[in-house]
C-alpha positions as CSV (number, residue, x, y, z in Angstrom):
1,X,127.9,96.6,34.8
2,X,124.3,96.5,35.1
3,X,122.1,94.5,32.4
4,X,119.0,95.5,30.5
5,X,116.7,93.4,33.2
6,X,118.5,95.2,36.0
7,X,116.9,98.7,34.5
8,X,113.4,97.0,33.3
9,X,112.8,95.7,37.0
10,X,114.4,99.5,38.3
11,X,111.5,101.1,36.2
12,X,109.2,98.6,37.2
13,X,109.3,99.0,40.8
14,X,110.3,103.1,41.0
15,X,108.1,104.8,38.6
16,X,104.5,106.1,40.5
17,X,101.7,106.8,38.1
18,X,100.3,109.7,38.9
19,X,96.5,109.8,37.4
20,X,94.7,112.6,36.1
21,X,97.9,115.1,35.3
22,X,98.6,117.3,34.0
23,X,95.2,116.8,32.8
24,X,92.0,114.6,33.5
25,X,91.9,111.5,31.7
26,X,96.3,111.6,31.5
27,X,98.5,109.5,33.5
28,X,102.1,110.6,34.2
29,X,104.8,108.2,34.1
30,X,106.9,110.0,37.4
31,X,109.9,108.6,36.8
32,X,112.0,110.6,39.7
33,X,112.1,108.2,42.1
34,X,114.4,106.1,39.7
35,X,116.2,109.2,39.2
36,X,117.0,109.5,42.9
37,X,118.1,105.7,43.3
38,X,121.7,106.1,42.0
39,X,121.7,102.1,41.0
40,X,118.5,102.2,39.0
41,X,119.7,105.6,37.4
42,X,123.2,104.1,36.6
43,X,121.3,101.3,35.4
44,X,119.0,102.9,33.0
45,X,121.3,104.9,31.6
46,X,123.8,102.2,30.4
47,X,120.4,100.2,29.2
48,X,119.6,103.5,26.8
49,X,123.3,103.6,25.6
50,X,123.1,100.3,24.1
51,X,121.0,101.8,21.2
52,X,123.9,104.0,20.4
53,X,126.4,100.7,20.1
54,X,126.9,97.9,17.7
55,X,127.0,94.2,18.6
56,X,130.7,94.6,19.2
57,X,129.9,97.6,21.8
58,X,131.5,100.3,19.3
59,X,130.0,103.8,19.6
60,X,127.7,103.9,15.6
61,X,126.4,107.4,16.6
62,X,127.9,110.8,16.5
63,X,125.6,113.2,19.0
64,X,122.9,112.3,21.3
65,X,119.7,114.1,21.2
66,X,117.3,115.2,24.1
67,X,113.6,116.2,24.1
68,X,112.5,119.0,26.5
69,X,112.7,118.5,29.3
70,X,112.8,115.0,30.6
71,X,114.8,113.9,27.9
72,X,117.7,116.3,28.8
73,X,117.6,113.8,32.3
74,X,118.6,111.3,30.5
75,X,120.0,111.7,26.8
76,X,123.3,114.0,28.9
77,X,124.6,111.1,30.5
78,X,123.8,108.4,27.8
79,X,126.1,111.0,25.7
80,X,128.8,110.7,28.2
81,X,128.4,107.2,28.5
82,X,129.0,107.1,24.5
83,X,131.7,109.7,24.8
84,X,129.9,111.9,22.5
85,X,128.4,115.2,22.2
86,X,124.8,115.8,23.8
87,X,122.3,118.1,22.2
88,X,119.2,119.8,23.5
89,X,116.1,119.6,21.4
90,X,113.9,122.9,23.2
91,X,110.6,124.1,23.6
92,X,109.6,127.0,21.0
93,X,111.4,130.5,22.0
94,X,114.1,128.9,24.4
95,X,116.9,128.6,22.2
96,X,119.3,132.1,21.8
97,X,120.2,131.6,18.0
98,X,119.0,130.6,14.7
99,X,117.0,127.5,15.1
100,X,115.0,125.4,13.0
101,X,111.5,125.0,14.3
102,X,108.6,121.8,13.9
103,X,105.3,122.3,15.2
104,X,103.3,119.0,16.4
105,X,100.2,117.6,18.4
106,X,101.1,115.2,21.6
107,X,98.9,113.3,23.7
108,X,97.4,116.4,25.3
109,X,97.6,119.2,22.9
110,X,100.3,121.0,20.2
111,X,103.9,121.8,20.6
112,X,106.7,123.1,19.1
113,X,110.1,122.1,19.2
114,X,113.4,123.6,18.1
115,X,116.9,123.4,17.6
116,X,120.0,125.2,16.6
117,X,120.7,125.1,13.0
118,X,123.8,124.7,13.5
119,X,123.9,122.1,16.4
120,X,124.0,119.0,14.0
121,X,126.9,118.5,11.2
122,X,126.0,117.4,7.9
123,X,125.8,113.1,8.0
124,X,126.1,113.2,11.5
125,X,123.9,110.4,13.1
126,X,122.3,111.1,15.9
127,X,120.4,109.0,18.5
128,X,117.8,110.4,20.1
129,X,116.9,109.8,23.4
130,X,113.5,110.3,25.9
131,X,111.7,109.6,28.8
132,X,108.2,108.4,26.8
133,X,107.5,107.3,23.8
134,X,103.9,108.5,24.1
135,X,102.2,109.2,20.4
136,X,105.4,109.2,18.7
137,X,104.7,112.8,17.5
138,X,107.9,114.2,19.8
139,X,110.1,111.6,18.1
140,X,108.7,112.5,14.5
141,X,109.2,116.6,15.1
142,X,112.7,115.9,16.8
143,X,113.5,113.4,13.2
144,X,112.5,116.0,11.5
145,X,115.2,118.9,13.3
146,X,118.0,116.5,13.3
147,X,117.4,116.1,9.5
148,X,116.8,119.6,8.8
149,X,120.0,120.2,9.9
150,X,121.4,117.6,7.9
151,X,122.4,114.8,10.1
152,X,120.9,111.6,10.2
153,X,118.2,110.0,12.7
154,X,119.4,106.8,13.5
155,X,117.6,105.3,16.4
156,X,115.7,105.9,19.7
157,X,116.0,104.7,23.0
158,X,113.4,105.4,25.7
159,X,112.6,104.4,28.8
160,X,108.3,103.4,28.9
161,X,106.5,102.9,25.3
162,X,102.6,103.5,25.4
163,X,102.2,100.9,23.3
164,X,98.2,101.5,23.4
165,X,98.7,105.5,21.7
166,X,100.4,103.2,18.8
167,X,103.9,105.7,18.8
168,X,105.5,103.5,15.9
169,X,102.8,104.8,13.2
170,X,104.1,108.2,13.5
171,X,108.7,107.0,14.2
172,X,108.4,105.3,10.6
173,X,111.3,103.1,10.1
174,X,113.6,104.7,12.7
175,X,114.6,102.0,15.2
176,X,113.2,101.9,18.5
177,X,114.7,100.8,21.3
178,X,112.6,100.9,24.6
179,X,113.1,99.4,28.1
180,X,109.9,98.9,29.1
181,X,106.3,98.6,26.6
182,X,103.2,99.6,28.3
């Protein structure tokens, strides 16, 4: 089974920065290269599972979030890994039924996220799970719709942390777990 180092030194050496996108003055963390190298995706995928496992390797979590849209990439398979249920956290007007809604700002601008009201049980603990941890705002608005729908934000697990944009100011308490801090 791969270790943690195995999918820091993947990310390392696979992800391209790509400056000046989608706007000037933005990089983007490409991460599809490691997505296309089946050992550095099995490996990073395992890595962001840990956060939903005790010390004794026991699934602690009951669903697995994912944040539009590079989120989805990753949080599916870290809710197989877990053996749990996966859900998608969308992008304003994408979902088909009643959803609760949270508008926030991000490192280039405003969004708003959704999800089904009814995609979350009551006390339900949820892990959610991204590519970036960027400002923190997308982890703070996704928080928010796990809890408006009465489960319970337990942790996060991402792959890069922008440790510069300061992201823990706006994830509070909720524990982070990251592979890589920028």
């Amino acid at each position: 089974m791969p270790d943690r180092r195995t999918a820091q030194e993947a990310l390392e050496r696979l992800t391209i920065d790509v400056p000046d996108w989608p706007q000037a003055g933005v990089t983007f963390k490409d991460i599809t290269p490691v997505l296309a190298d089946h050992h550095a995706f099995s490996a990073i995928i395992t890595a962001l599972a840990a956060a939903g496992r005790d010390d004794h390797g026991n699934v602690v979590v009951d669903k697995v979030v994912g944040m539009e849209a590079r989120g989805f990439i990753l949080a599916a398979p870290v809710a197989l890994a877990l053996g749990i249920g996966f859900v998608p956290v969308r992008k304003a007007g994408k979902l088909p039924r009643e959803a609760h809604a949270v508008s926030y700002s991000l490192e280039y601008g405003e969004a708003t996220l959704e999800v089904h009201r009814d995609a979350i049980g009551a006390g339900e603990r949820v892990l959610l799970v991204d590519d970036v941890l960027a400002t923190g705002g997308t982890v703070a608005a996704t928080r928010q719709l796990v809890e408006a729908c009465g489960g319970i934000a337990s942790g996060v697990s991402v792959l890069m942390e922008l440790g510069f944009l300061d992201p823990r100011s706006l994830t509070g308490d909720l524990p982070v777990a990251t592979l890589l801090t920028i």
